[in-house]
DOMI-63917 format. One record per residue (C-alpha): residue in one letter; residue number from 1; x, y, z. Coordinates in nm, 3 decimals. Layout:
  residuo  num        x        y        z
        a  NUM        X        Y        Z
...
This chain:
  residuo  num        x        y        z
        x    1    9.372    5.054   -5.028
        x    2    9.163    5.216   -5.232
        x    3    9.365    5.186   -5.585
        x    4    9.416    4.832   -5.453
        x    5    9.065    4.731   -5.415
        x    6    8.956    4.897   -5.702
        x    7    8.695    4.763   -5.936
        x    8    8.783    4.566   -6.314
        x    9    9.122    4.608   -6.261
        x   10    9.145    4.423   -6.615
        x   11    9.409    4.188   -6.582
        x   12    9.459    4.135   -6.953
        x   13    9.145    4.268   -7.229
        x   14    8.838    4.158   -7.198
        x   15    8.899    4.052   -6.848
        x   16    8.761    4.225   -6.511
        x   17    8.791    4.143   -6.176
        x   18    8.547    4.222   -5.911
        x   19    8.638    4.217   -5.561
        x   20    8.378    4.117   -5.305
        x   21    8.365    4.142   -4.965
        x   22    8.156    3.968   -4.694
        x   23    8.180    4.006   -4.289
        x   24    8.104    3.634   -4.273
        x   25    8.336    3.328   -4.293
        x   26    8.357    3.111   -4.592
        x   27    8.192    2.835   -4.449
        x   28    7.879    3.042   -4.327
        x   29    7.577    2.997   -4.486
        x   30    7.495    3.305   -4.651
        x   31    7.840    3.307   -4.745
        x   32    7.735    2.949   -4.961
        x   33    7.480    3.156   -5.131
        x   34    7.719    3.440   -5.195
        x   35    7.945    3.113   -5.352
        x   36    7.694    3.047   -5.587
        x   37    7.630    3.387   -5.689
        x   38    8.019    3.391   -5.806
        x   39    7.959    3.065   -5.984
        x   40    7.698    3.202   -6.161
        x   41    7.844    3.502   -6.263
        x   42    8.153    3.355   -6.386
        x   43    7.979    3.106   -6.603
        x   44    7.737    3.347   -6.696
        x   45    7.986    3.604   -6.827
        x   46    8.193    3.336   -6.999
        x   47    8.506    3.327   -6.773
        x   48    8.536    3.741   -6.797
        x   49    8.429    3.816   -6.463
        x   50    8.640    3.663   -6.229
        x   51    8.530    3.725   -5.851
        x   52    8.762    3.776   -5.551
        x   53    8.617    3.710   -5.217
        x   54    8.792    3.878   -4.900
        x   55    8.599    3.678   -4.587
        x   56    8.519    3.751   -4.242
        x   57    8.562    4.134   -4.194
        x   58    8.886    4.143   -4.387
        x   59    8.846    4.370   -4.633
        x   60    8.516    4.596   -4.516
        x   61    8.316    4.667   -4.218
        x   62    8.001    4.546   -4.020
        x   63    7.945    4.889   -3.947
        x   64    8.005    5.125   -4.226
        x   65    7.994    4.893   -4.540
        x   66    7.805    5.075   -4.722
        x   67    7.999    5.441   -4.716
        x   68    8.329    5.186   -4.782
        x   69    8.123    5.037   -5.049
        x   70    8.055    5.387   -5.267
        x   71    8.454    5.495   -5.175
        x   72    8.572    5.185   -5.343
        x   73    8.691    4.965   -5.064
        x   74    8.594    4.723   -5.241
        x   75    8.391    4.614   -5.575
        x   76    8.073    4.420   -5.425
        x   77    7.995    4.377   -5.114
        x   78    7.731    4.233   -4.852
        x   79    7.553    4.584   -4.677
        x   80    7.377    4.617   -4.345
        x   81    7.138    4.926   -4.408
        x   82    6.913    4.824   -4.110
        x   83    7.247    4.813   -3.883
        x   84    7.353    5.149   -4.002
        x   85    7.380    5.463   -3.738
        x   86    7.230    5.695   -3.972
        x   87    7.099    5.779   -4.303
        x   88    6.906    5.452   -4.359
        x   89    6.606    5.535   -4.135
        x   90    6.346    5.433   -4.412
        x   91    6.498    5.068   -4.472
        x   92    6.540    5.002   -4.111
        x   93    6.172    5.147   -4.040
        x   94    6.012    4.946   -4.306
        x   95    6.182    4.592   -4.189
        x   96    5.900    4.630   -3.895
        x   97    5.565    4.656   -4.160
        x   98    5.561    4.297   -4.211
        x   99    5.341    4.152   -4.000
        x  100    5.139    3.889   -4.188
        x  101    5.398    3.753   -4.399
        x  102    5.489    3.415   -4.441
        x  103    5.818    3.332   -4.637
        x  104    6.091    3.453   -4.711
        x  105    6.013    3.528   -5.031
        x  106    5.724    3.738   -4.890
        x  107    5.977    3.971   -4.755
        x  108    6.164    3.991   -5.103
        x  109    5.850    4.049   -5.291
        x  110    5.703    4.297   -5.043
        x  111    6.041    4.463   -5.053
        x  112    6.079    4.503   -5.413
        x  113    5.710    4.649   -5.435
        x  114    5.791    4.892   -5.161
        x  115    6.128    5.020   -5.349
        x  116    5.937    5.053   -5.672
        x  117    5.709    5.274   -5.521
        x  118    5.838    5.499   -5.266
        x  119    6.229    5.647   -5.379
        x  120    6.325    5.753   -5.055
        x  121    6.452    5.379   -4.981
        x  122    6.663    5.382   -5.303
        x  123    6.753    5.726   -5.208
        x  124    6.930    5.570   -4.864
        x  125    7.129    5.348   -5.116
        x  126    7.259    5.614   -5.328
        x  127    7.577    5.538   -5.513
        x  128    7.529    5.146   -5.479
        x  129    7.298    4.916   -5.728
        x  130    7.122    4.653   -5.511
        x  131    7.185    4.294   -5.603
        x  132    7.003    4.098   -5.373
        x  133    6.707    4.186   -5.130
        x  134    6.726    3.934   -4.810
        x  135    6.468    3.823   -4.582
        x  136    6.516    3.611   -4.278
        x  137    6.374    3.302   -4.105
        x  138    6.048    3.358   -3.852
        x  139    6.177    3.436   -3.550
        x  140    6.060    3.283   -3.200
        x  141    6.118    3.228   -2.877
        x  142    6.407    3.070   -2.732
        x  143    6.402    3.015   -2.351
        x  144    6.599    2.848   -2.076
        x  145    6.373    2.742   -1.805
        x  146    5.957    2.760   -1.896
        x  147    5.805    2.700   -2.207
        x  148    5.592    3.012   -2.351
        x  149    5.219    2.876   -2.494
        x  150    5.038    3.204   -2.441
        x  151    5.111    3.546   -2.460
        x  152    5.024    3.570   -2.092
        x  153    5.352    3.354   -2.066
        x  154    5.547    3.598   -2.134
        x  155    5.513    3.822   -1.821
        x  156    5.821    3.890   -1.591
        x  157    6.061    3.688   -1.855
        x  158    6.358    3.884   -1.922
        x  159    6.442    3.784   -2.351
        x  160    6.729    3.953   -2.534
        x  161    6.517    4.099   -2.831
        x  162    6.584    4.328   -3.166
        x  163    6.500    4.705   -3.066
        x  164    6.185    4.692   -3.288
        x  165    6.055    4.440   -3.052
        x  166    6.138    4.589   -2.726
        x  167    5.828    4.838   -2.695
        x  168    5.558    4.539   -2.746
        x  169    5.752    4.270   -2.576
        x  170    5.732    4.576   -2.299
        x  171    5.318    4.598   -2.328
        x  172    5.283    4.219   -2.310
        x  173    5.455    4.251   -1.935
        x  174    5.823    4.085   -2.070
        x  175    6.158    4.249   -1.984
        x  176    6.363    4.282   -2.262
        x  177    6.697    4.373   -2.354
        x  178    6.969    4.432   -2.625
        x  179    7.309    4.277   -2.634
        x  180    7.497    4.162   -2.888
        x  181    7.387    3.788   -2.978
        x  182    7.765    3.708   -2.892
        x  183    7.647    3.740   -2.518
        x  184    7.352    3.552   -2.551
        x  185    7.475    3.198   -2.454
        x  186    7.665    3.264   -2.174
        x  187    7.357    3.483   -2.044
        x  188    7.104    3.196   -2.083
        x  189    7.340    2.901   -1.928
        x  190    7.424    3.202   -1.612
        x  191    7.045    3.222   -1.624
        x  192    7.101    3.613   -1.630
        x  193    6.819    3.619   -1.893
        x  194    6.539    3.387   -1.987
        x  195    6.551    3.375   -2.334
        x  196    6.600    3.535   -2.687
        x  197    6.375    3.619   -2.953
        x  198    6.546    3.420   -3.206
        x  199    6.541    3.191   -3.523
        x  200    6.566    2.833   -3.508
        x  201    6.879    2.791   -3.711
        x  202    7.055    3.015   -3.398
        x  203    7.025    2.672   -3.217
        x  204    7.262    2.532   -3.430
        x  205    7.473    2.841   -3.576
        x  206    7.498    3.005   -3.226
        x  207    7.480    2.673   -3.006
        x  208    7.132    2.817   -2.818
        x  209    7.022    2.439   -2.829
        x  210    7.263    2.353   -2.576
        x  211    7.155    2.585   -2.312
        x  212    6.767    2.617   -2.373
        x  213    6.499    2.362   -2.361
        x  214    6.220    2.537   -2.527
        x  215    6.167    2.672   -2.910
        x  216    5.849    2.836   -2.873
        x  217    5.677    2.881   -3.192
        x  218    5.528    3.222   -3.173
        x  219    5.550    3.349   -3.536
        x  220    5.725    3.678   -3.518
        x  221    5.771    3.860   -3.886
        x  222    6.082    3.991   -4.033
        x  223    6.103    4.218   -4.351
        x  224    6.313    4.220   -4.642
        x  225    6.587    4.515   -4.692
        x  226    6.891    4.564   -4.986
        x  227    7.154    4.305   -4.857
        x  228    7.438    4.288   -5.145
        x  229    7.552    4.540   -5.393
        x  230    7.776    4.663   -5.639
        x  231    7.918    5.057   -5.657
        x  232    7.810    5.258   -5.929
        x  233    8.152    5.288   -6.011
        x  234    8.273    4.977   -6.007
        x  235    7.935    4.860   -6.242
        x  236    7.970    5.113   -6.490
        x  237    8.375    5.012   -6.546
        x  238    8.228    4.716   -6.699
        x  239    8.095    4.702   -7.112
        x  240    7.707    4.699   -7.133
        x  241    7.688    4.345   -7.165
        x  242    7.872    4.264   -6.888
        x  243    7.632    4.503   -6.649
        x  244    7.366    4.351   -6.781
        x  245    7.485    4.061   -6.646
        x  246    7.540    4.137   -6.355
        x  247    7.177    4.334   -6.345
        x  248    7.033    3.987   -6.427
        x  249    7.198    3.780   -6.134
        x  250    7.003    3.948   -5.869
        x  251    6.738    3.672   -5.906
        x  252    6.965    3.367   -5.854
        x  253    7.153    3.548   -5.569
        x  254    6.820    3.592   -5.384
        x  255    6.727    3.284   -5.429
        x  256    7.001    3.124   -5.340
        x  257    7.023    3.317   -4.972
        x  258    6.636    3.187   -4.932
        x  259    6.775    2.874   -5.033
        x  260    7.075    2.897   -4.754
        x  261    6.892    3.038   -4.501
        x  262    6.578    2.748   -4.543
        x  263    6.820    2.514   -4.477
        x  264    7.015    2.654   -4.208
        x  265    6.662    2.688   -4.012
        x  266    6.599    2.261   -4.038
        x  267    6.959    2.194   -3.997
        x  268    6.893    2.409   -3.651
        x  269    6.603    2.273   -3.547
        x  270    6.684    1.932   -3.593
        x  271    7.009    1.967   -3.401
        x  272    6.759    2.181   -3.120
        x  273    6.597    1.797   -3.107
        x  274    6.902    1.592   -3.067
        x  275    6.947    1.833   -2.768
        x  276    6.673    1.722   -2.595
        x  277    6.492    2.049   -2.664
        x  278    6.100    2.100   -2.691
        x  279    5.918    2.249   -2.933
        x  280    5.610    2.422   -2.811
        x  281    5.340    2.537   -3.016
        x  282    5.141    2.873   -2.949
        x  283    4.788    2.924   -2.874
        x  284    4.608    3.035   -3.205
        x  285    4.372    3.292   -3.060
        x  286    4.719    3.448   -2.882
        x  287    4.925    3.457   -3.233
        x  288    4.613    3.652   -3.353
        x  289    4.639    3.918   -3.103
        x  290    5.026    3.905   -3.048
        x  291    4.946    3.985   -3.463
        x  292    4.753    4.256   -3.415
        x  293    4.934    4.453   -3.152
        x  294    5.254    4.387   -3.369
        x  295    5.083    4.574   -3.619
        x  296    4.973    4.840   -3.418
        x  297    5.312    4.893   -3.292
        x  298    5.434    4.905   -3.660
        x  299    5.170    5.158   -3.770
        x  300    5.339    5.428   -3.467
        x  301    5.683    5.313   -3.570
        x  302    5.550    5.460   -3.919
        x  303    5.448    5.809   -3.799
        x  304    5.747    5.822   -3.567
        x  305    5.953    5.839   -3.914
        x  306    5.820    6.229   -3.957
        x  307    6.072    6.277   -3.758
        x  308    6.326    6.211   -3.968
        x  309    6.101    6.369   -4.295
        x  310    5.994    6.050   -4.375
        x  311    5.610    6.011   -4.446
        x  312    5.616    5.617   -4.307
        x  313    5.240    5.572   -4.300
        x  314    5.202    5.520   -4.674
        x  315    5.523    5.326   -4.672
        x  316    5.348    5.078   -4.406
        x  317    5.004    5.059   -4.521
        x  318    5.147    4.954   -4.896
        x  319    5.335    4.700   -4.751
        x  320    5.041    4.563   -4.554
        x  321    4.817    4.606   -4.887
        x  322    5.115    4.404   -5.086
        x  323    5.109    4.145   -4.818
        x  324    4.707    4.097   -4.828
        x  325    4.736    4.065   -5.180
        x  326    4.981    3.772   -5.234
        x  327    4.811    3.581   -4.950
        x  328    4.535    3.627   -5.109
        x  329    4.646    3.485   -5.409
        x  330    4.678    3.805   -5.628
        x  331    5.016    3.909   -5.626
        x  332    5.029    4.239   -5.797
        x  333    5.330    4.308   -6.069
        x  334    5.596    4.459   -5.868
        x  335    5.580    4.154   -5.635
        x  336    5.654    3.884   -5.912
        x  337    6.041    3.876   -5.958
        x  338    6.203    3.950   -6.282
        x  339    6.579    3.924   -6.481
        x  340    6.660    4.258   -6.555
């Protein structure tokens, strides 16, 4: 497999294949963005890259792409640090210090500061070259039977929520649980649980629309974290100007993810309203404090990362500090995305 899947295999001079693989289907969106990555990267390099896709799991894992990545499983490949059992604790840790952002591109830009600064998050990615930093859409509230307009709402509701969530869902009197999102629908139309701390294009993508009747708008912040990559290997096979290239392309593959994932989220909510579902906004005064308490979670997430000899209060604070800065208007250097 290895020889197989190995990187450049030049087909004939001046030629080079890469071989990516993605645990999604071709038709899913971040799978379009990965599309027009290839596009560009073909064009780019004048027809000598050519790009092999292997879709939906076929070629590496959800679970240990990244160690199959650096062995040479395959070329390029889409990576799941903050899924990872071990090893990444610094990328998963810092997904929770966003609290305040407001795009997408937010999360990139607070991301890219972060990795500039502190090498212990490159460190967890030794071996690969990160080619696109994702973010997500703002997550909210997805329930079955009541709609949630307070954070006092919330109490005795049993939501299927990330782990990072669990401890303040917890303080604010909820009940939540982890399952795999797989479970979720059948779980709400049972009624076994009362909701999911979800996106809005899950309504669509994952069908939530047709067994909930409330998207409740509490903003709930996601971070950015290393999402695609090439191995070391398999980039340095290449001539200089074709790693350049492929250096460069990490702008246009990040925005074209922000791009997929945008639209996924109206495509979502607008099939949500053909359902017949509600969308409820949430009380200003309790978005401030569920804000607040988010953040104070975050800052003892931070210290809790001594354990693994990571000093995570730095890592939070400048993340918090990048965050003030570009909403106030004054986005500092590292934040401002550049071709390399």
């Amino acid at each position: 497999m290895l020889v197989l899947a190995s990187c450049g295999a030049q087909t004939e001079p001046g030629h080079y294949v890469l071989r990516y693989a993605s645990p999604y289907t071709p038709g899913h969106p971040l799978s379009r963005a990965d599309q027009t990555w290839m596009r560009w990267i073909e064009r780019a390099s004048g027809g000598r890259i050519e790009v092999r896709p292997s879709w939906a799991g076929g070629l590496i894992s959800s679970e240990h792409n990244m160690v199959e990545l650096r062995h040479g499983v395959a070329d390029v490949a889409t990576i799941t640090p903050i899924y990872a059992k071990g090893g990444t604790h610094a990328i998963r840790g810092q997904a929770g210090f966003y609290g305040g952002e407001r795009s997408i591109d937010q999360q990139v830009a607070v991301y890219r500061c972060l990795a500039a600064e502190f090498p212990v998050l490159n460190q967890e990615v030794a071996g690969l070259h990160v080619l696109a930093v994702q973010g997500g859409n703002v997550l909210g509230i997805v329930t079955r039977g009541r709609p949630v307009r307070r954070l006092e709402d919330l109490r005795g509701m049993r939501l299927r929520a990330p782990g990072e969530l669990v401890p303040l869902l917890r303080e604010l009197g909820a009940d939540p649980l982890d399952m795999p999102m797989s479970d979720v629908y059948p779980a709400m139309a049972k009624g076994v649980i009362d909701g999911v701390v979800a996106p809005a294009d899950t309504l669509k993508s994952l069908h939530f629309g047709e067994v909930a009747r409330y998207f409740n708008q509490v903003r709930i912040a996601r971070g950015g974290y290393p999402a695609r990559a090439i191995g070391f290997v398999a980039l340095r096979r290449l001539p200089p100007d074709l790693q350049a290239i492929v250096r460069r392309s990490q702008t246009v593959w990040e925005a074209a993810i922000a791009r997929e994932l945008g639209a996924a989220e109206t495509s979502g909510a607008a099939y949500g309203r053909s359902e017949g579902m509600q969308f409820v906004p949430f009380d200003p005064a309790s978005q401030a404090r569920f804000d607040r308490l988010y953040n104070a979670q975050a800052a003892r997430a931070a210290q809790h990362l001594r354990a693994f000899g990571i000093d995570g209060g730095p890592i939070f604070g400048r993340a918090q500090a990048v965050l003030a800065a570009i909403n106030a208007g004054r986005p500092p250097d590292c934040a401002v995305a550049t071709s390399k």
